[in-house]
C-alpha positions as YAML, in Angstrom:
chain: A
units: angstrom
residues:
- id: 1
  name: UNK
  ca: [-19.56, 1.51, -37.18]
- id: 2
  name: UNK
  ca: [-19.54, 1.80, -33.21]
- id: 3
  name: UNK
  ca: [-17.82, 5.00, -32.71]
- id: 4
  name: UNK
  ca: [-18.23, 4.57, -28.92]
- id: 5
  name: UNK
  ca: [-16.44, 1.25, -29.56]
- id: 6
  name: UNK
  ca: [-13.42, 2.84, -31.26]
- id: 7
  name: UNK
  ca: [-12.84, 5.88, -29.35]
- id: 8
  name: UNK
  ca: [-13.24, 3.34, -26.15]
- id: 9
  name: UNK
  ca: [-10.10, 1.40, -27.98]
- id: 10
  name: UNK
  ca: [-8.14, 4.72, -28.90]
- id: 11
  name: UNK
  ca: [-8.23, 5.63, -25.08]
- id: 12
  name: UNK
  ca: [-6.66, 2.20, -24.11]
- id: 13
  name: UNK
  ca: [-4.20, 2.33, -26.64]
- id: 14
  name: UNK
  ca: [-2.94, 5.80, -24.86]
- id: 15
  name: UNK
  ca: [-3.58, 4.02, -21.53]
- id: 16
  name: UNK
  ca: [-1.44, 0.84, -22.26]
- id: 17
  name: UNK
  ca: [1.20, 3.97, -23.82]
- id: 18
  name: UNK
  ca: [1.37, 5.55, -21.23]
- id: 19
  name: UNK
  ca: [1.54, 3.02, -18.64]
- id: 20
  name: UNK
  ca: [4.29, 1.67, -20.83]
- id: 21
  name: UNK
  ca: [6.49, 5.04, -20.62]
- id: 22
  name: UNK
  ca: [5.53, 5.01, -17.02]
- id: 23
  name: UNK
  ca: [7.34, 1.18, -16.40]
- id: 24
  name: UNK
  ca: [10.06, 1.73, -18.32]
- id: 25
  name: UNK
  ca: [10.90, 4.94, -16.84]
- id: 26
  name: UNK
  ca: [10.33, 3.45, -13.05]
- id: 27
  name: UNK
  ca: [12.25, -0.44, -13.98]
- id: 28
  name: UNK
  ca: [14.87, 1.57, -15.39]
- id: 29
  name: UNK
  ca: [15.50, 4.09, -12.38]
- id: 30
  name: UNK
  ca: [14.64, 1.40, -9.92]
- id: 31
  name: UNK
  ca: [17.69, -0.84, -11.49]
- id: 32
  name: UNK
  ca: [19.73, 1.58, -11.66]
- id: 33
  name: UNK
  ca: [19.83, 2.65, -8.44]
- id: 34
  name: UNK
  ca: [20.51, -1.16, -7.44]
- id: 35
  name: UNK
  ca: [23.07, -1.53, -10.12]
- id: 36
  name: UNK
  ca: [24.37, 1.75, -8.89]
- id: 37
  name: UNK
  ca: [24.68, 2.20, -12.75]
- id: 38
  name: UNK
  ca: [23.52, 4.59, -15.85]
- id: 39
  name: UNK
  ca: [21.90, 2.96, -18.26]
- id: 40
  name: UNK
  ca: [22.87, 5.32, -20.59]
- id: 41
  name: UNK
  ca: [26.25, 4.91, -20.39]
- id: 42
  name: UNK
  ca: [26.28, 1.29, -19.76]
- id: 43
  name: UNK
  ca: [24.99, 0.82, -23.28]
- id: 44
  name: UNK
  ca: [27.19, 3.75, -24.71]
- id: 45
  name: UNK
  ca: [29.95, 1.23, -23.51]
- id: 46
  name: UNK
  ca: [28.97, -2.16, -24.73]
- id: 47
  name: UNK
  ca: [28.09, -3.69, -21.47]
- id: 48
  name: UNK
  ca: [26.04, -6.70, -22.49]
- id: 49
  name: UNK
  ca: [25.58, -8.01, -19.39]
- id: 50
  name: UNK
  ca: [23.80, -4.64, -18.35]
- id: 51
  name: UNK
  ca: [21.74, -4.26, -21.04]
- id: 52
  name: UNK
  ca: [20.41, -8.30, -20.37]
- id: 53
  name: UNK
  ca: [19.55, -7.31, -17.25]
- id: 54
  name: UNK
  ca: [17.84, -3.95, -18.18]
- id: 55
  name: UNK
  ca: [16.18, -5.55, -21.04]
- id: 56
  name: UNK
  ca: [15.08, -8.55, -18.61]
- id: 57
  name: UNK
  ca: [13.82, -6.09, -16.24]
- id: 58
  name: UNK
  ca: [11.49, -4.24, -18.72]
- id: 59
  name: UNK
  ca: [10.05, -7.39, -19.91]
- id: 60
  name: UNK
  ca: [9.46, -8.57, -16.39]
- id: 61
  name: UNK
  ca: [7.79, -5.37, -15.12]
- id: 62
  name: UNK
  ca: [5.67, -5.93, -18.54]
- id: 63
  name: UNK
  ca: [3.97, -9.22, -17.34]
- id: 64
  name: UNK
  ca: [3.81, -7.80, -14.11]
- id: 65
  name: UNK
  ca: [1.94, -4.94, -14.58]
- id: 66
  name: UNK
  ca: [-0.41, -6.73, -18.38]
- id: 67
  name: UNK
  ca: [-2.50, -7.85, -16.46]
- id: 68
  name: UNK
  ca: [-3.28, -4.21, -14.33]
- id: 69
  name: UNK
  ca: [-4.18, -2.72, -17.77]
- id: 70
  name: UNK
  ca: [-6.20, -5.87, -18.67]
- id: 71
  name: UNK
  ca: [-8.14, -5.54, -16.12]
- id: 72
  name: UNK
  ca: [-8.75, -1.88, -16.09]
- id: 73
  name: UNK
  ca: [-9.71, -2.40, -19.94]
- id: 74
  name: UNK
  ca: [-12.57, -5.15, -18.89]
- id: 75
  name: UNK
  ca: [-13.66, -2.56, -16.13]
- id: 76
  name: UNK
  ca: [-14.07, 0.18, -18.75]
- id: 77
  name: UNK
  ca: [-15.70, -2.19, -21.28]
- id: 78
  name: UNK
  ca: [-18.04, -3.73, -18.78]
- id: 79
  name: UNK
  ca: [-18.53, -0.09, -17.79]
- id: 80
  name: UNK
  ca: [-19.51, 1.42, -21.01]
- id: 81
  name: UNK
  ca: [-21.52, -1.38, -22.02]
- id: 82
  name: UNK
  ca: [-23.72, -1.47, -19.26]
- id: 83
  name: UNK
  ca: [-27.07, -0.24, -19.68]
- id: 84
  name: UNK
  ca: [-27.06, 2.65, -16.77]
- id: 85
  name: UNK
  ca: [-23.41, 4.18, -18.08]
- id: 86
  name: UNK
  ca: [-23.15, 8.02, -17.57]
- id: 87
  name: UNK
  ca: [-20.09, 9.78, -18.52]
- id: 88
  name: UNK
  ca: [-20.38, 11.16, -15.00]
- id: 89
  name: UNK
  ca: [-18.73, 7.90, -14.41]
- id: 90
  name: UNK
  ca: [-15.88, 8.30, -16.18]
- id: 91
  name: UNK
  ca: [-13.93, 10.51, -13.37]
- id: 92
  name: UNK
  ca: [-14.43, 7.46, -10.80]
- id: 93
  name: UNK
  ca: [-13.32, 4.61, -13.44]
- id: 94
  name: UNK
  ca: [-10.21, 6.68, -14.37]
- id: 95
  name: UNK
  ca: [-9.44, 7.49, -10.72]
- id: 96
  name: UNK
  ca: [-9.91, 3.60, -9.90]
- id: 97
  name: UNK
  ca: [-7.80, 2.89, -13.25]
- id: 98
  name: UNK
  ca: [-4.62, 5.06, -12.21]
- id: 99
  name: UNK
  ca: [-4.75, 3.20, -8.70]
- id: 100
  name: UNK
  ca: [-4.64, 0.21, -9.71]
- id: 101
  name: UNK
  ca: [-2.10, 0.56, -12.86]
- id: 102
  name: UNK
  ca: [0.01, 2.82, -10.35]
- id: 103
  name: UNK
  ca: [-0.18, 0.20, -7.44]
- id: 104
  name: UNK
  ca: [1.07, -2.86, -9.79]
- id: 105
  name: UNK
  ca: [4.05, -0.32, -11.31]
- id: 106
  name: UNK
  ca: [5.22, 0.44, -7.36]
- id: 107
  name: UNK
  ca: [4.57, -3.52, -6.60]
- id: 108
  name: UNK
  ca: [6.07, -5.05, -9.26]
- id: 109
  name: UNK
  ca: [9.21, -2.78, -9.27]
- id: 110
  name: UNK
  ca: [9.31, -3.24, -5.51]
- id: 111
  name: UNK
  ca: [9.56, -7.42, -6.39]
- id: 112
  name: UNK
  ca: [12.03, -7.42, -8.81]
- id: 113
  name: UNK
  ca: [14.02, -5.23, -6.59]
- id: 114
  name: UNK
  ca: [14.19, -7.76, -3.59]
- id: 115
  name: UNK
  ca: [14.36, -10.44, -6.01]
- id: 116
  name: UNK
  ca: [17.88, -8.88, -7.49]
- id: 117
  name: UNK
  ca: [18.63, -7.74, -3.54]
- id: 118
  name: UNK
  ca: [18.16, -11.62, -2.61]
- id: 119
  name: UNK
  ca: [19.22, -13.07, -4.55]
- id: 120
  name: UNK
  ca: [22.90, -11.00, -4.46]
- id: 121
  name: UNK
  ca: [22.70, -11.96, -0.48]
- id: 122
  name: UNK
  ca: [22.16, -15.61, -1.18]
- id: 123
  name: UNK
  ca: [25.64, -16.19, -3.50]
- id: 124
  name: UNK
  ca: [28.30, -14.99, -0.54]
- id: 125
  name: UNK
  ca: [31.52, -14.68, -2.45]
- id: 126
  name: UNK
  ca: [30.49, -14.02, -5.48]
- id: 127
  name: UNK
  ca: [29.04, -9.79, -5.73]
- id: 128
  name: UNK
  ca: [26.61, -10.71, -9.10]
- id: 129
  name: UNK
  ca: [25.67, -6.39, -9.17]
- id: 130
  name: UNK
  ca: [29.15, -5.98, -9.48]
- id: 131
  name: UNK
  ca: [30.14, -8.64, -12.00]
- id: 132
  name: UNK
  ca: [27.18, -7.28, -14.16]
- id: 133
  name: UNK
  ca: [28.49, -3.59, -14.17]
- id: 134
  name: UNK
  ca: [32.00, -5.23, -15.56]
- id: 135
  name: UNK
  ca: [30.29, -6.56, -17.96]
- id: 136
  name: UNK
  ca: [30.32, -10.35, -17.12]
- id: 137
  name: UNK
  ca: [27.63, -12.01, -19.66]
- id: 138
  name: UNK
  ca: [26.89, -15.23, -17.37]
- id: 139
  name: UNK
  ca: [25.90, -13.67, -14.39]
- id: 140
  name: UNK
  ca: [23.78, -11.20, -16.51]
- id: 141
  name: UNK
  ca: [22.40, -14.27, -17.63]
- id: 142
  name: UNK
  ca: [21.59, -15.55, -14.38]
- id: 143
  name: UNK
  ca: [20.32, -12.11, -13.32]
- id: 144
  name: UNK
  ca: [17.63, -12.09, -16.22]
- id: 145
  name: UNK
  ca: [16.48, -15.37, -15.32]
- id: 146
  name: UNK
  ca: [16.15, -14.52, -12.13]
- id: 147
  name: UNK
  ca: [14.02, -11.49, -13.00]
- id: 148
  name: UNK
  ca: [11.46, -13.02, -15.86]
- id: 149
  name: UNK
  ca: [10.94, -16.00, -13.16]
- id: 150
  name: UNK
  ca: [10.13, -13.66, -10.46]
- id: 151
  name: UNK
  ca: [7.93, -12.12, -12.64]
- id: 152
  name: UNK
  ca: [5.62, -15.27, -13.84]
- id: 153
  name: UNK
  ca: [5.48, -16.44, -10.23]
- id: 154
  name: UNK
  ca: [4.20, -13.54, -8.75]
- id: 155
  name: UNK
  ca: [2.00, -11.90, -11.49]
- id: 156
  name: UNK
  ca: [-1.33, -14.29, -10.75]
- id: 157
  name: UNK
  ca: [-0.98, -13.39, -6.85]
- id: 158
  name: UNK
  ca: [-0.45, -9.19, -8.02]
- id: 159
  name: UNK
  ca: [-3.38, -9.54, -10.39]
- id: 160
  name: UNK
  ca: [-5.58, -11.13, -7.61]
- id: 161
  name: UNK
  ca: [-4.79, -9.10, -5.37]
- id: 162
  name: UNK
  ca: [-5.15, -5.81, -7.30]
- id: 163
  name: UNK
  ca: [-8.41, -7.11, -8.80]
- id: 164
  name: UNK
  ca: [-10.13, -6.59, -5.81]
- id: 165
  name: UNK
  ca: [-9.42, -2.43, -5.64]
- id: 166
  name: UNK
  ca: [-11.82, -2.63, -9.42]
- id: 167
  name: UNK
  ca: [-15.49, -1.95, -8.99]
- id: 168
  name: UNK
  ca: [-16.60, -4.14, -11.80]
- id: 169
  name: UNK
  ca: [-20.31, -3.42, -12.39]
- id: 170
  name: UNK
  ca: [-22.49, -5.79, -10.69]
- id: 171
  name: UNK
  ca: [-23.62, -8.50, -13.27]
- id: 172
  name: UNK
  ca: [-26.88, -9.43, -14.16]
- id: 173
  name: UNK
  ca: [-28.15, -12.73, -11.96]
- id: 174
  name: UNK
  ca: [-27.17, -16.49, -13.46]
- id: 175
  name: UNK
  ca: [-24.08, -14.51, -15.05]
- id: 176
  name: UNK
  ca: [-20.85, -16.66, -15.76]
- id: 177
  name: UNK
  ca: [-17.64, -15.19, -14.38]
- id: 178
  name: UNK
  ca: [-14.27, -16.48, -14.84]
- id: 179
  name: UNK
  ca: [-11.93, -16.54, -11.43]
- id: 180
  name: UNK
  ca: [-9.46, -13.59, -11.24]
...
């Protein structure tokens, strides 16, 4: 048994928890605010085509932000594996960790927020925040398209650009690495 191994796996598991909590927390008080709705009490009354766009929102702020904690999980395996590893390290790669999770959260809340605020300005006539909060399934529809689309467009350009805040280790020469 590699107990370094598992108790590398248990602290990812609270990282990818916690980062979790974090995103729902922030996609739910981010849409909100552009809603100008409660979630709460949008699904205390029934309002599906709120709770599509809430739910649409979480899962887009999820690929947004997997690949963040993907990468902060290589750092921290390449990390520990690496023959010079001190836990004097561990500070810096946690620091580096919470920037970079932190920075995709703020991004990728920030993109589905001008994605919902565009799109709104590009229908004139028809007010699709508004039809959502009474409840009108199709443009909630629309709306969670919207959102997961935004989402697997710009994840690969967040996840290269983010990338490049991770000190990876430096590999040994003739090493094989995949493009970010």
């Amino acid at each position: 048994m590699d107990f370094t191994l598992f108790v590398v796996g248990l602290i990812k598991v609270v990282l990818g928890g916690l980062v979790a909590a974090l995103g729902i927390w922030l996609a739910l008080r981010g849409l909100s605010r552009i809603l100008g709705s409660r979630p709460e009490e949008e699904l205390r009354q029934g309002n599906v085509a709120a709770g599509l766009v809430h739910a649409s929102s979480l899962v887009s702020l999820g690929l947004l932000v997997q690949h963040a904690v993907q990468a902060t999980s290589d750092a921290v395996d390449l990390a520990v594996r690496a023959p010079h590893f001190q836990g004097s390290m561990v500070p810096g790669l946690i620091a580096v960790a919470a920037l970079h999770v932190g920075l995709s959260l703020i991004v990728g809340v920030t993109v589905l927020a001008l994605g919902i605020l565009l799109f709104d300005r590009m229908t004139p006539g028809i007010d699709e925040l508004a039809e959502v909060r009474k409840g009108n399934v199709a443009a909630g529809l629309i709306l969670s398209a919207i959102l997961l689309v935004l989402a697997l467009l710009t994840a690969p350009g967040l996840q290269a650009a983010l990338n490049g805040l991770i000190p990876f280790p430096q590999l040994p020469e003739g090493t094989l690495v995949a493009p970010a």
